[in-house]
C-alpha positions in Angstrom: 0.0 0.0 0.0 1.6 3.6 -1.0 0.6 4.9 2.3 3.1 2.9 4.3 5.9 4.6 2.0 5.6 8.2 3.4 8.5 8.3 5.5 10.6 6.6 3.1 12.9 9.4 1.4 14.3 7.0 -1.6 10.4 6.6 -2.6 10.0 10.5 -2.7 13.1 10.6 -4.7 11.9 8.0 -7.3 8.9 9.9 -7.4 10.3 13.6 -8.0 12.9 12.3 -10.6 11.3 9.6 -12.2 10.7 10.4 -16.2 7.9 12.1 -16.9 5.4 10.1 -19.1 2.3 11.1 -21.1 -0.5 12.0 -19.0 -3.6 10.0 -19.5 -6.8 12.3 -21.0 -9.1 11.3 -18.4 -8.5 10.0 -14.7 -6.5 10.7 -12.0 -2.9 11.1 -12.4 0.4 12.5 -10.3 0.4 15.8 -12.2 -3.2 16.5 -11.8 -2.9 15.7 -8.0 0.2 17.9 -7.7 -1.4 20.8 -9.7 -4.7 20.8 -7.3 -2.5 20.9 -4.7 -0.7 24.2 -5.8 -4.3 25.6 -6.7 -5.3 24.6 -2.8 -2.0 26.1 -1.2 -2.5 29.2 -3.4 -6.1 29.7 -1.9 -5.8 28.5 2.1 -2.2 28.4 2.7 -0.1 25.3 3.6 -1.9 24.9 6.3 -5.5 24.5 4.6 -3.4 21.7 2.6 -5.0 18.5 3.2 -5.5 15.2 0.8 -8.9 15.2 1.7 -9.5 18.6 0.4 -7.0 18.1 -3.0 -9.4 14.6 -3.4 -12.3 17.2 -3.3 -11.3 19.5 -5.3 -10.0 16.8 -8.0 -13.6 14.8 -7.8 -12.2 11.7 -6.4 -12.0 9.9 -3.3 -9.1 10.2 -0.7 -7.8 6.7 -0.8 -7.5 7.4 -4.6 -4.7 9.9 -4.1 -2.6 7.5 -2.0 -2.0 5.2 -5.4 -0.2 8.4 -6.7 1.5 9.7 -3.7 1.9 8.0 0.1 1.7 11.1 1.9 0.9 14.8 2.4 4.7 15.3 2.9 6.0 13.9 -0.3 3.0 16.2 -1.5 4.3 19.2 -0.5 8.0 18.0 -2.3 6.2 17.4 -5.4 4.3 20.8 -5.3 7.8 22.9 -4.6 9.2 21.1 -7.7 6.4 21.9 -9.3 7.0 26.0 -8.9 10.4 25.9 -9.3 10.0 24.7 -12.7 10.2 28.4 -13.8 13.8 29.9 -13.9 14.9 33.1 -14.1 16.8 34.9 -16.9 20.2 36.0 -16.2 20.7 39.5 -17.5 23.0 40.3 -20.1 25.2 43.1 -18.8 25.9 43.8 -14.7 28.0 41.2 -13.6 27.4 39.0 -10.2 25.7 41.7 -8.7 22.8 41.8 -11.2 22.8 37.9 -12.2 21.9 37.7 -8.0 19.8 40.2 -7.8 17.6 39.0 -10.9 17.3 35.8 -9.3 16.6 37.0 -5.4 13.3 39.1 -7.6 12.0 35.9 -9.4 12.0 34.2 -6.0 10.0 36.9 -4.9 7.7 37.0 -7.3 7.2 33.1 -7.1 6.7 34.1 -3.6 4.1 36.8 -4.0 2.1 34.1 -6.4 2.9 30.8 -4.2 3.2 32.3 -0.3 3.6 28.9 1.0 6.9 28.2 -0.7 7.9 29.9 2.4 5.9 28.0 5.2 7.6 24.8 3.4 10.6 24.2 6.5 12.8 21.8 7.6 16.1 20.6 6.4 14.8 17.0 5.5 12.7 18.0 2.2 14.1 15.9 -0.5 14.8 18.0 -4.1 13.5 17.2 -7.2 15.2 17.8 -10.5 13.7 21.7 -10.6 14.7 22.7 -7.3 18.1 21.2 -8.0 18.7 23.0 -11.2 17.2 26.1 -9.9 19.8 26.5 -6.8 22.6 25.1 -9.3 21.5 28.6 -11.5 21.8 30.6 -8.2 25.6 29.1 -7.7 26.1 30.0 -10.9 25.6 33.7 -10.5 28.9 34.1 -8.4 30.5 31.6 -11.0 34.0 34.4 -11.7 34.1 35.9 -8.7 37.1 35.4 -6.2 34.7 34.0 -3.3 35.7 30.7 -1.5 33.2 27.5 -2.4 32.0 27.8 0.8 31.5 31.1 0.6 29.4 31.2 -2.9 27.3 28.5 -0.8 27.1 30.5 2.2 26.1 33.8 0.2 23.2 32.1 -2.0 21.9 30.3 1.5 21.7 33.8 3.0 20.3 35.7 -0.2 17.4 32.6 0.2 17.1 32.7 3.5 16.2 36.7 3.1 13.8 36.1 0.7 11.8 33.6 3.0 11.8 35.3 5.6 10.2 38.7 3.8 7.6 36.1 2.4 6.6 35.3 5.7 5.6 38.3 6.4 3.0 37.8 3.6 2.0 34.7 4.5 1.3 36.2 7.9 -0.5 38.6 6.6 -2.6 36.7 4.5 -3.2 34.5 7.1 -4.6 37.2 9.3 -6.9 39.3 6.8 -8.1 35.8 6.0 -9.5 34.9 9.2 -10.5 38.0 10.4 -12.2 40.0 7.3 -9.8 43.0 7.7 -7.3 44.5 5.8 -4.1 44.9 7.6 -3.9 48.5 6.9 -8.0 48.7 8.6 -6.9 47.3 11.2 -3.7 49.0 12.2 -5.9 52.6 11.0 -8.3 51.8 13.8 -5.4 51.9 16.4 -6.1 55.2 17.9 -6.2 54.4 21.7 -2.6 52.8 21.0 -1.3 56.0 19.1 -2.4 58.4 21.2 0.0 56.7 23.9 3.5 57.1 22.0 3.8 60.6 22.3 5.8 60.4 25.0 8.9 58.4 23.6 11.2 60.4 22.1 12.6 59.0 19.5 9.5 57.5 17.8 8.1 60.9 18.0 10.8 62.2 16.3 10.5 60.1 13.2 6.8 60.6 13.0 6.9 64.3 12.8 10.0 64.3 10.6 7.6 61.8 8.0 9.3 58.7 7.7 6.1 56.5 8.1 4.4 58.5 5.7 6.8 57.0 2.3 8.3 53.6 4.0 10.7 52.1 2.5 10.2 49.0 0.7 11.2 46.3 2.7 12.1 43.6 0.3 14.0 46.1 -1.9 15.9 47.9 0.8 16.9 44.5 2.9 18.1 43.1 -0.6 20.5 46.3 -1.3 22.1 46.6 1.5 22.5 42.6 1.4 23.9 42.8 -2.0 25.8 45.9 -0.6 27.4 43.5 2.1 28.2 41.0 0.1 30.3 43.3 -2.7 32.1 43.8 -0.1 33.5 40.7 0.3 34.3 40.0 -3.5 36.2 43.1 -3.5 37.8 41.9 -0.8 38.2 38.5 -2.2 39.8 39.8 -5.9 42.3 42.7 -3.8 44.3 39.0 -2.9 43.0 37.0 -6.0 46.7 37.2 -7.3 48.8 36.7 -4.3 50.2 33.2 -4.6 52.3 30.9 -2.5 55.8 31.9 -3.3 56.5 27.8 -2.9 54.1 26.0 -4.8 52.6 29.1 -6.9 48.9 27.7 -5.2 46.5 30.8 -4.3 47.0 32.5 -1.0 44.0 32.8 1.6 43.8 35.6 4.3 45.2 34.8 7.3 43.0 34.8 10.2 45.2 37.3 12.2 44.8 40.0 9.3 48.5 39.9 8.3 50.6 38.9 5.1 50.9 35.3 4.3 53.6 34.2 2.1 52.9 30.3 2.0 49.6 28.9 1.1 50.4 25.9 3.9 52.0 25.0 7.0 53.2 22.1 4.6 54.4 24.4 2.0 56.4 26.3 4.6 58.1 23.8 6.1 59.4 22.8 2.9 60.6 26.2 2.0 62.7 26.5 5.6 64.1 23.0 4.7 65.4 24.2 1.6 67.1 27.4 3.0 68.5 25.2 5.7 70.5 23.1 2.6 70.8 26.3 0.9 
């Protein structure tokens, strides 16, 4: 019985990278399950995502799902392959900075149209072939700079990490004007036995008169500037010492942690240099 394989991670695989087939005309089928599940995220949320409610919305019973896919988990895998089929375009002029940035937007928009992509957490989700190729594009946009591996890995983990954590906000949101009926700016306009209290702290005063909550800046686009802004930074950083080299083996020289000149790539490297001046 497929429901007994919902814990099993090599069946999610085999699922998410098997070869796609034709799709029958009429029946149920893995596509059509996936799709109504997207429809159904897009409308309640991931947490109005049930198999119940996709078997509804399809036409068919519950148990009929379960042929196609063992488990609401695997469900949710299938569906964020399913969104990530859409890549971005790379710009043709800017560099690193705007290949990045062009991809950190498209996973905002995908956002904006599919909230739950960010409610979707956990380390343990297993990645189908469009969530794979899709974070091998984002690697690829620091493909020429002078950044360590770990640190083109660390950089596209933080640029993601950004952009979930702004979509929550949405989803929140959402969430909130859903159950209640109002409109977040309603309900934060009808706040006048709260506002009436902050005249006494200073500060918050101050920017209130001085205007800047009456043109806020955009969250998503300030947060990702000043992130890009941080991490040109450290590729400038990284190409001042992309030409120092190890005057023993001629291998690329990293920064010492101390801050100060290094002249060997390796403790290695300079052992065999002092040897050599020894018989010297």
């Amino acid at each position: 019985m497929a429901r007994g394989r919902a814990d099993d991670p090599d069946h999610g695989v085999e699922l998410l990278w098997r070869a796609g087939g034709r799709e029958p005309r009429q029946g149920l089928s893995l596509p059509r399950v996936v799709r109504a599940a997207v429809e159904l995220a897009d409308d309640e949320g991931l947490a109005g995502l049930s198999m119940r409610k996709v078997a509804d919305r399809l036409g068919f019973t519950t148990m009929s799902l379960y042929r196609h896919v063992p488990g609401r988990g695997q469900l949710v895998d299938l569906m964020l392959d399913e969104v990530l089929g859409e890549h971005p375009r790379a710009p043709e002029t800017g560099g690193w900075r705007a290949r990045l940035e062009a991809v950190a937007r498209h996973a905002w928009e995908l956002r904006k149209r599919h909230p739950w992509l960010a409610e979707v957490r956990g380390s343990r989700h297993v990645p189908g072939p469009n969530a794979v190729a899709h974070y091998d594009y984002m690697l690829s946009t620091l493909a020429g700079t002078a950044l360590r591996p770990s640190e083109v890995i660390a950089v596209v983990g933080m640029v993601g990490r950004f952009v979930d954590a702004e979509a929550l906000v949405l989803v929140e949101t959402r969430r909130e004007e859903r159950r209640s009926g109002v409109s977040e700016e309603e309900w934060w306009g009808s706040r006048d036995s709260l506002f009436e209290r902050l005249d006494r702290y200073p500060m918050l005063s101050h920017l209130w008169t001085a205007g800047g909550w009456d043109q806020p800046e955009d969250s998503f686009d300030f947060g990702l500037r000043r992130l890009l802004d941080g991490i040109e930074v450290l590729v400038r950083q990284r190409d001042e010492i992309r030409d120092e080299i190890c005057t023993e083996c001629g291998g690329p020289l990293e920064p010492a942690p101390s801050g100060r000149p290094r002249v060997y790539c390796s403790r290695a490297c300079q052992q065999r240099a002092y040897r050599k001046r020894r018989k010297g």
